[in-house]
C-alpha angles and dihedrals in degrees: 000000000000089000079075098063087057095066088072098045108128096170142029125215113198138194117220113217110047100015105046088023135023101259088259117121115181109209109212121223082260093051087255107153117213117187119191119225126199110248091220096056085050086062094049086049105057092030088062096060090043077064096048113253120130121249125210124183117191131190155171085210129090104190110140097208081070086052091053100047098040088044083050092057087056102256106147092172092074115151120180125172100040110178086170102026087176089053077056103044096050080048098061087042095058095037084050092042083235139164128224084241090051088054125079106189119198118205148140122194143035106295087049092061100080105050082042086056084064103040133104097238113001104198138173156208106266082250093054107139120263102268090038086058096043089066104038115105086201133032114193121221093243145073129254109273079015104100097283098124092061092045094067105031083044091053082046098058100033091058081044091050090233102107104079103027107122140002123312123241111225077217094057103118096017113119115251109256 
């Protein structure tokens, strides 16, 4: 059972639009682009690296606004603008002495689908695109920006009994100011 692999993750990879958002950007009258995130996969973020997993976001993208928030979570490991998302992802293995097992990689389109290819367990938002389903060994229930990217770190650290293990903070999830 897949559910098995999850018990030796030691890191997460994330797309940005479509995984941590839903894929909509709003362009202001100024070309400013404002992307929405999901609050609850805030909290599994930056939960999981109270627990001590890494945490790799990589995206085509450059706004800066993803950067903050992201940086806020505490998510040091932050790369926009990937022009070769597997050259980054090999890169965040070898700098984190990590495995491919050791790796869940969260995607859901096209250019996803090649550092997915080499990754442990490649998994995706219930609305993932078609070639991006047929190689995840796991599709969440839910959307992208939806909530998908706690489903799977909160299945993580529950099988690895680090989800619930001391008392929440209400400002878990919230960005630094």
């Amino acid at each position: 059972m897949v559910l098995e692999k999850f018990k030796f993750i030691k890191a997460f990879v994330f797309d940005v639009d479509g995984v941590l958002t839903d894929g909509i950007v709003h362009v202001t009258e100024s070309g400013e682009q404002l992307r929405q995130f999901n609050i609850k996969d805030g909290y599994a973020l930056q939960l999981a690296i109270k627990r001590g997993f890494k945490i790799a976001v990589i995206s085509g993208g450059h706004s800066q606004g993803v950067k903050i928030r992201l940086n806020g979570l505490g998510i040091d490991e932050v790369f926009l603008g990937a022009d070769s998302k597997t050259e980054i992802y090999s890169e965040f293995l070898s700098k984190n002495s990590l495995s491919a097992e050791q790796v869940m990689y969260m995607g859901d389109d096209i250019p996803d689908l090649p550092p997915m290819q080499m990754a442990g367990i490649p998994v995706c938002p219930a609305d993932a695109v078609s070639e991006i389903k047929e190689i995840s060994l796991y599709i969440s229930h839910r959307d992208g920006g939806k909530g998908c990217v706690r489903d799977v770190i909160e299945k993580v650290l529950k099988l690895q009994n680090k989800w619930m293990n001391e008392t929440p903070s209400a400002k878990d999830g919230l960005p630094s100011s």
